[in-house]
Every structure is written in structure tokens, then in C-alpha cells.
N, C-alpha and C positions, 0 to 999 in steps of 0.2 A: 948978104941975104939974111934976112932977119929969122931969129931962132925961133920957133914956135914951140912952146909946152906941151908935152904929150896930154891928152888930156886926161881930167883929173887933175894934171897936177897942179895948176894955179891954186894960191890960198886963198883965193875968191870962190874956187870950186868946191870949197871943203864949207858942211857943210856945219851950220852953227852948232850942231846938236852934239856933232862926232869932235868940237876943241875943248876942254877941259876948261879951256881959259874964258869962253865966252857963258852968259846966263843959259841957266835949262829953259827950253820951251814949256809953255802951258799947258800941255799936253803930257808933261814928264809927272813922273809920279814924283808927291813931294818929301820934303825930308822926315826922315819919322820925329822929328822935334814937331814939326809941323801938326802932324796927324796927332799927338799929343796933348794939342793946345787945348780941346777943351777937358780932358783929362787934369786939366792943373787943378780945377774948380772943385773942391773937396765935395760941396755939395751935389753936381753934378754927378761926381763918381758914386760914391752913396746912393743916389736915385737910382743909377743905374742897376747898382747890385742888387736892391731891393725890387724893381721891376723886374731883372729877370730872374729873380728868386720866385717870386708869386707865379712867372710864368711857369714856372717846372712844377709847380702844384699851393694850393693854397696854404697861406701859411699864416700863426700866431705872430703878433709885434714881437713879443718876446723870442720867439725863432730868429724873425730878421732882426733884432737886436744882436744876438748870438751870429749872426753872419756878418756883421759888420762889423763887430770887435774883433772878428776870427780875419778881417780884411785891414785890420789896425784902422778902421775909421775914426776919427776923434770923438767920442761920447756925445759932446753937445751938435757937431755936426751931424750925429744921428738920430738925436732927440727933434732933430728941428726939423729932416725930411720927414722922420715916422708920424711929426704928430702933423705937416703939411698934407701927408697922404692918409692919413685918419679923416682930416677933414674933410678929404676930396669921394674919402669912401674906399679907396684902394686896401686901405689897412682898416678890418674889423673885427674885432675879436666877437664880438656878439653874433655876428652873420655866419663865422667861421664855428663857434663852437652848437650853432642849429642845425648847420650843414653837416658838420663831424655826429653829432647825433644820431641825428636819420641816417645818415651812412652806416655807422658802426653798428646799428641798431637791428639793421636791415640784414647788412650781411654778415656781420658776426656773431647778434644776438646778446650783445650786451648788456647785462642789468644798469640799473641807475646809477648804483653805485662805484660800477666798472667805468662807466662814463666817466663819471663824475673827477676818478682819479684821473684818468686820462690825460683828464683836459688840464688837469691843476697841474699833470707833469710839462705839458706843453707850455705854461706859461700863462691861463687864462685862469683871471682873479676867480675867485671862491663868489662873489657874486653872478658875477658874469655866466660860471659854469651850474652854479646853481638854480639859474634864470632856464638856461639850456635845455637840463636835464627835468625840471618842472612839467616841459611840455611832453615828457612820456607817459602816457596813464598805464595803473598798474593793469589794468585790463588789457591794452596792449604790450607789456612788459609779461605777464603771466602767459597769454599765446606764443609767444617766441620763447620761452622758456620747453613749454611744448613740444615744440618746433621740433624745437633742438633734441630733447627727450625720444620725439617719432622716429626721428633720422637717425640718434647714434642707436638706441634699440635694435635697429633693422642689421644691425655690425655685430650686438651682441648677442645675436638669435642662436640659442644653442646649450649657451651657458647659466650657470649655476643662477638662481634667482639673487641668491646674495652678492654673487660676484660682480652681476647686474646691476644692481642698487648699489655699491660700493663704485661702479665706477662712471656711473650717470651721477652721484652724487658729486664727484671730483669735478666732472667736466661743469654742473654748474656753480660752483664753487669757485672754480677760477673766470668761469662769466660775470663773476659779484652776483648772484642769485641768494636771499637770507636763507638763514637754511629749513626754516620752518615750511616757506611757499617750496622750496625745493625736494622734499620729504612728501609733502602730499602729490605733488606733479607727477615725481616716479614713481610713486604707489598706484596711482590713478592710472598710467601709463602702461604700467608694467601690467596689473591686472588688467587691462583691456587687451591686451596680445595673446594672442590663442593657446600659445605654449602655457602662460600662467593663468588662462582663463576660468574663472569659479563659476562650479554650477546655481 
């Protein structure tokens, strides 16, 4: 009487996936050599880092310079993505330091001059940021100065008129405001507020 295999157990019934010995199916996940391949491509890696760096927020060539030495990229390998993606417009320091402008402008109140530095620590040439900072008139530079003057005022209400001016003076001092436009502002400022108001 012939012996029959319980089943399962023929090695016809095992199935390719579960022998060690036989190829992984198409469906297995591949080796992580594999998933690495295009990782070899120095340039590719580089692209990448520089792409998702602009994503997390806009950034100076000179920044993603500085992220790609800090990722041991080879120098000329990163001279040759930055200046591909300069051309294609992804990397602009001109776009980037009008952008930074009006931004900083707007919500911090920056003088020209504050800008100006800003930008030179960021990385963007003395032309470039000077092109930037051009497009602020001092008419609108003189209103924000203001601004700023209205709003901290309304914190020092109470206090010594000297202690006033002494430290609306500081605050636009470190906005980069020259200190002559800043002298008449809080003069002008401070006498329009009720407490120092002349008859």
C-alpha cells in the first residue's frame, strides 16, 4: 500500500517564497543594496539635499553651499547642481533677497541698513543685496519706523518721558534706523501722546 505524505509535506508543496534556497518573488522587498542604487550618483544625492532644503523654506546658494559641505558633498559636485538649478531658477539669490525684504520689512520693521546686513550674513553678494534693499523708499522706511515707535509707546505709557526716549531710542537702534530720522520720530511721537501733549 503506498505511503501517502501528510499534506504539506511534499517539497513540491513548500512554497518558493518560504526556501532560502530558491530566488525572492517580485513582490519581496528588494535588497537595501538595491534601493541604494541611485544614491551612488553623487549628483543625484546633492540634488536631492538641495531640493528638500528649499522645501523646508527658501534658501541663499550660499546656505545650500553650507548644507552640502556639512553632507561631505564633493565641492565641484555642488558647484555644478547649484549653478544647473540657478539656471532652471530653483536657486536665486536676487528673488530670494526681494522676498526677504518685504518680509522683514513688513514684520519686523527693518531699516535698510538692518537688511542690508542680513542679507550680506546670509550669503548674498553686496550687489545683489544692495539692488534689494534699493527698492525700499525712505518714505516707506520712515512709516514703519513710526509704526514701531506707536506700538512700543502704548508699553511705555506711564513712564518718565526720558526713560521713554532712552528706550524707543535702543529699540530703533537695533532696527538699523540712523539716529538722526530716529530723534525726530520719537520726538514727534512722544509729543503727540496725551500724557506729553503741549498746549
Amino acid at each position: 500500500m503506498p505511503h501517502h505524505s501528510p499534506p504539506g509535506s511534499s517539497p513540491d508543496a513548500t512554497p518558493s517564497g518560504d526556501d532560502p534556497t530558491q530566488p525572492a518573488r517580485d513582490d519581496e522587498e528588494p535588497h537595501p543594496a538595491s534601493r541604494g542604487e541611485a544614491a551612488r550618483d553623487p549628483h543625484a544625492v546633492a540634488k536631492a539635499i538641495v531640493l528638500r532644503q528649499l522645501t523646508n523654506s527658501p534658501k541663499t546658494r550660499a546656505e545650500l553651499e553650507e548644507a552640502l559641505a556639512k553632507r561631505d558633498c564633493d565641492p565641484l559636485v555642488a558647484k555644478d547642481v547649484l549653478d544647473r538649478l540657478t539656471e532652471v531658477g530653483l536657486v536665486d539669490d536676487a528673488a530670494y533677497a526681494q522676498m526677504f525684504v518685504r518680509s522683514k520689512q513688513r514684520r519686523s520693521g527693518l531699516a535698510a541698513s538692518a537688511l542690508r546686513r542680513e542679507l550680506r550674513a546670509k550669503g548674498v553678494d553686496p550687489d545683489t543685496a544692495g539692488a534689494a534693499v534699493d527698492d525700499v523708499s525712505p518714505a516707506l522706511e520712515e512709516e514703519r519706523a513710526r509704526e514701531l515707535v506707536r506700538s512700543r509707546l502704548k508699553r511705555l505709557h506711564g513712564l518718565d518721558r526720558a526713560v521713554q526716549v532712552r528706550r524707543l531710542a535702543g529699540l530703533l537702534a537695533r532696527k538699523g534706523y540712523p539716529s538722526g530720522m530716529a530723534s525726530k520720530i520719537i520726538f514727534d511721537e512722544i509729543d503727540q501722546t496725551a500724557e506729553h501733549a503741549r498746549d
